[in-house]
C-alpha positions in Angstrom: 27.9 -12.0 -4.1 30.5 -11.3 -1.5 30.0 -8.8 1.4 32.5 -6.4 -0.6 30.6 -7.0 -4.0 27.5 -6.2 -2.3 28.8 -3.0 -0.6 30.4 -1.4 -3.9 26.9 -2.0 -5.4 25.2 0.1 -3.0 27.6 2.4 -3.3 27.7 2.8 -6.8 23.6 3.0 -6.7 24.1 5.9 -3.9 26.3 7.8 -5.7 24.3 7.5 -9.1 21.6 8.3 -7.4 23.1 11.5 -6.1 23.9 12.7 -9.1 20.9 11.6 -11.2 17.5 13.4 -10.5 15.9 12.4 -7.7 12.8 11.6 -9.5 14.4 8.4 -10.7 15.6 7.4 -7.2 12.8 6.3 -4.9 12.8 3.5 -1.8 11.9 0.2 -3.0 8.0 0.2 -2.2 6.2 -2.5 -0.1 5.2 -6.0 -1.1 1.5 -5.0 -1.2 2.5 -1.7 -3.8 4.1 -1.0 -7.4 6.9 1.9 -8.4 5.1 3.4 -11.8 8.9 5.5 -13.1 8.8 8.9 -13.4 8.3 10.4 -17.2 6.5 10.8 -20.2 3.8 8.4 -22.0 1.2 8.9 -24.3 -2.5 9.3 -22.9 -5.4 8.1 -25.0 -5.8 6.0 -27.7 -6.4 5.4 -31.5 -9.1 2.8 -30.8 -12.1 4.8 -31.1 -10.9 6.1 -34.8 -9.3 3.0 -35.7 -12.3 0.6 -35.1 -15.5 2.9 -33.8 -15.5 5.2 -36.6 -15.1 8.1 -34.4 -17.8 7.2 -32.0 -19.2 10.4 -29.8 -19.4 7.7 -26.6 -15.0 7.0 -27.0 -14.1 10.6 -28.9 -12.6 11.8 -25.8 -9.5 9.4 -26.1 -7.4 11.3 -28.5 -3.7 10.7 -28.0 -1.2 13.1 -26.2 1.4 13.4 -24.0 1.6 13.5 -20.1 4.7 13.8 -17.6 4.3 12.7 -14.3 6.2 12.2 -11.5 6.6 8.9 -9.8 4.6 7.0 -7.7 3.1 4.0 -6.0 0.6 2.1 -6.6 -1.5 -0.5 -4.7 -1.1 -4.3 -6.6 -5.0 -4.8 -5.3 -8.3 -2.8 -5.3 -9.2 -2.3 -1.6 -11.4 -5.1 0.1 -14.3 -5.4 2.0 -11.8 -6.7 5.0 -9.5 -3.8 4.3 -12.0 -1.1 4.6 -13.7 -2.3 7.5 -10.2 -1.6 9.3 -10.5 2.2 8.7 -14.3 2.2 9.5 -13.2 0.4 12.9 -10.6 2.9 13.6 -13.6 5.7 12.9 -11.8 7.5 9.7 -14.5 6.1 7.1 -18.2 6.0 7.0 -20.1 2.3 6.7 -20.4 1.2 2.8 -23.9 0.4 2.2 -24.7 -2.9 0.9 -27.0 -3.7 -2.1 -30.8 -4.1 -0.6 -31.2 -6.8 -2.8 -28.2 -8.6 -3.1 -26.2 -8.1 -0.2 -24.3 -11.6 0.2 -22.9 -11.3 -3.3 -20.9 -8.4 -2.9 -19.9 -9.1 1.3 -16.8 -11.6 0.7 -13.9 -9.8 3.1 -11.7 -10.7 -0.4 -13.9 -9.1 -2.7 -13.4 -5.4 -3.7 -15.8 -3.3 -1.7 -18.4 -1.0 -3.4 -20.9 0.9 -2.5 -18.7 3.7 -1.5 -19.1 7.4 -2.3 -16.0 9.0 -3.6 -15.6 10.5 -0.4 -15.7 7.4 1.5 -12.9 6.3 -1.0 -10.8 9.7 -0.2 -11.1 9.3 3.2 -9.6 5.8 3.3 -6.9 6.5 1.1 -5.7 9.6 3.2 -6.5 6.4 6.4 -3.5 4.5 4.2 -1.5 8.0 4.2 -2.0 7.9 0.5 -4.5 9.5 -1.8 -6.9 8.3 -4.7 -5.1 8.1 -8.2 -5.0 11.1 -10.7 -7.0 9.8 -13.8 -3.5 10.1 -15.5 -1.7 7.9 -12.9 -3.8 5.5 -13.4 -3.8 4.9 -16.8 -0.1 5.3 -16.5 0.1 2.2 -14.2 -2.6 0.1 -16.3 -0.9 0.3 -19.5 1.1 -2.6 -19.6 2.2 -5.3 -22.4 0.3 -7.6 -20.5 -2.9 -5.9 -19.3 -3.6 -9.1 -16.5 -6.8 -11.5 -16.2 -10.3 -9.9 -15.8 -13.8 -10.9 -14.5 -16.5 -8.8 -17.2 -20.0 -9.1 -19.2 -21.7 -10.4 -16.3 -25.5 -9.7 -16.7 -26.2 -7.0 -13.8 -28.6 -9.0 -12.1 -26.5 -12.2 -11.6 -23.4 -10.9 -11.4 -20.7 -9.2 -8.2 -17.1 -8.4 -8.3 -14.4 -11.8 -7.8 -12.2 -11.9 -5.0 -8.8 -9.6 -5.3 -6.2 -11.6 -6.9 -7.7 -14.1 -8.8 -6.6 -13.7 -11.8 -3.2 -13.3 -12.5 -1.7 -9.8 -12.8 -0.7 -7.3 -15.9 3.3 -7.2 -16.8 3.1 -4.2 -14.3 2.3 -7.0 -11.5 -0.9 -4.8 -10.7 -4.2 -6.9 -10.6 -7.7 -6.2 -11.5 -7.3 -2.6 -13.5 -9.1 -4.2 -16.3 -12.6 -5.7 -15.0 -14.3 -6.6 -11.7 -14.8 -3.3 -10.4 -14.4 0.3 -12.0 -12.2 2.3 -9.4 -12.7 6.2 -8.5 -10.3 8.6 -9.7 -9.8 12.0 -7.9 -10.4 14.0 -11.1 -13.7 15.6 -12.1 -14.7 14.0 -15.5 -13.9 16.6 -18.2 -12.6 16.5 -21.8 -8.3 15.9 -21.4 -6.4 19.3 -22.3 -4.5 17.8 -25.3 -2.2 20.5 -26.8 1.2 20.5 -25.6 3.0 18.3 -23.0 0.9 18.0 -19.6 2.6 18.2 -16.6 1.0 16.0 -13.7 -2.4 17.2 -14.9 -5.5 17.3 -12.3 -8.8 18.0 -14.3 -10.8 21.0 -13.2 -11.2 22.1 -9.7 -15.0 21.6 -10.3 -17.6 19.3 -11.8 -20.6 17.2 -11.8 -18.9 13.6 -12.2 -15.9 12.0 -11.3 -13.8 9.8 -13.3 -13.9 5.9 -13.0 -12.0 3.8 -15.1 -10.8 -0.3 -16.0 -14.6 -1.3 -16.4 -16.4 -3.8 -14.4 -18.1 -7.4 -13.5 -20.9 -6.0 -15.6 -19.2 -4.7 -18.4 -18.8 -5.7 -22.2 -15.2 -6.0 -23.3 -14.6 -3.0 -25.3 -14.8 -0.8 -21.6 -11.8 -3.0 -20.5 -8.9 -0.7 -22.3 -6.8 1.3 -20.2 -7.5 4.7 -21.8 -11.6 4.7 -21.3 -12.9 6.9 -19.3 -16.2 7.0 -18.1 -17.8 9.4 -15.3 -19.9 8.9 -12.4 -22.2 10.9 -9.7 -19.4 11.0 -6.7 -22.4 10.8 -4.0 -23.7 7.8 -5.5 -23.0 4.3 -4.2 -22.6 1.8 -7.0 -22.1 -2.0 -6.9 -19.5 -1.7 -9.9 -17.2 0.5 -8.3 -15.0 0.5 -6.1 -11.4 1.9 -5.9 -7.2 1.5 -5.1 -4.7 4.3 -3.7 -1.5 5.9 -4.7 1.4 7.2 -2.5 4.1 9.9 -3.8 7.7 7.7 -3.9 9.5 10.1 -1.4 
């Protein structure tokens, strides 16, 4: 492409830009994040009617629509490595390792548990981001090509693979399905479903947070983008773990 060419494109991506709405214009993100569009998608699924009869454990998946404005997202879960970085700098607390089984879960590549949704909050704000609404992030894990996973290990011989490993949904995000289930920041409650919902939040209060893409020790049928499961935010678990999001402006 000649220098010319090249300028002419810009402009013409400037002006359109301009005169589109600004929700569709954002900076191309960094190498280590993904622009999920601004827009509308359906939440939820059919799977729970279509093949568990209407089970009470998936009957909070029922289908509906969500606007949200763009965003990024990070390609990997956080890492052991990564989150010692924001406990050095004195912005995070120490993740506790499992008494047992500590070696299996202390790789710096690995995704690092045992961290309370605060600590998870507190390193995302480190990053100048924030943890994912539970919305967002099923947003970003739907994909045509959902990406490898690590799942159904037995709980006691079992930890989370090193980040990357296996190769990444269509989105070019990696591990949403499997290895670790990642906090949310919404309290676990059942989805408002009427109407169109605008960049919805969950209540302001609750007993459990939501987690979702499953885990190393999870049967298959947890590895779908729209399950939702909830957990005790003050609890440290070794099948959870978690990624950030950052607004596109």
């Amino acid at each position: 492409m000649s220098i010319l060419s090249a300028y002419s494109t810009r402009t013409f991506l400037t002006t359109a830009c301009i005169l589109a709405s600004a929700s569709l214009c954002f900076a191309e993100p960094p190498a280590d994040r993904v622009a999920i569009e601004a827009g509308e998608f359906v939440m939820g699924s059919t799977y729970c009617e279509d093949q568990q009869g209407g089970s009470d454990w998936c009957a909070d998946e029922v289908p509906h629509r969500v606007r949200l404005d763009g965003f990024f997202i990070a390609v990997y879960e956080v890492t052991n490595e990564d989150y010692q970085e924001c406990f050095a700098a004195g912005k995070c607390g120490p993740n506790m390792l499992h008494e047992d089984r500590p070696k299996e879960f202390d790789e710096p590549r690995q995704p690092v548990v045992f961290v309370t949704h605060q600590d998870a909050v507190d390193y995302c704000r480190f990053k100048g981001g924030r943890l994912p609404t539970e919305a967002e992030w099923e947003r970003a894990a739907q994909a045509e090509n959902l990406g490898g996973a690590h799942f159904g290990k037995p709980y006691n011989q079992g930890a989370p693979r090193n980040v990357g490993e296996f190769h990444a949904s269509s989105r070019g995000l990696h591990d949403m399905m499997g290895n670790v289930y990642e906090w949310t920041g919404d309290w676990f409650a059942p989805l408002v479903t009427e109407g169109v919902q605008v960049n919805p939040q969950g209540p302001d209060t609750g007993k459990e947070k939501v987690v979702r893409g499953g885990s190393w020790n999870s049967p298959n049928h947890y590895l779908r983008p729209a399950d939702r499961v909830g957990k005790s935010p003050e609890l440290r678990y070794s099948d959870v773990g978690f990624r950030c999001v950052w607004p596109h402006s």
